[in-house]
Steps between C-alpha positions, in 0.01 A plus 500: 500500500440426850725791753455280786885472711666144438712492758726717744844458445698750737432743766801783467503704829772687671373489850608135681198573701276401222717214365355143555665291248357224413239417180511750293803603512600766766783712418672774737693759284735735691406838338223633292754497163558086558113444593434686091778309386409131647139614405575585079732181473253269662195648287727493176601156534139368594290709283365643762360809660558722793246591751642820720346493841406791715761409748772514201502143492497295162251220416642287179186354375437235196202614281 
């Protein structure tokens, strides 16, 4: 089974420096508790998995 990423389906940041919108979707969380809680339910409902950045930042990605 191939491990290669499908697609990206949200970017989960806190800073609106690093926000862009757009495609994927680019979400701005106000606190590090809502960015892990918008992260879990988004990976949950998609079957999906979390990439944590170094920046804190969360990559949801589609294997």
């Amino acid at each position: 089974m191939s491990q290669d990423i499908k697609g990206i389906l949200a970017y989960v940041t806190t800073d609106k420096d690093r926000y862009l919108g757009g495609t994927p979707l680019g979400i701005l969380a106000k606190n590090e508790k809502e960015l892990v809680s918008i992260t879990e339910a988004i990976s949950k409902a998609f079957l999906a998995e979390v990439l944590q950045l170094v920046s804190g930042d969360c990559l949801i990605i589609k294997k």
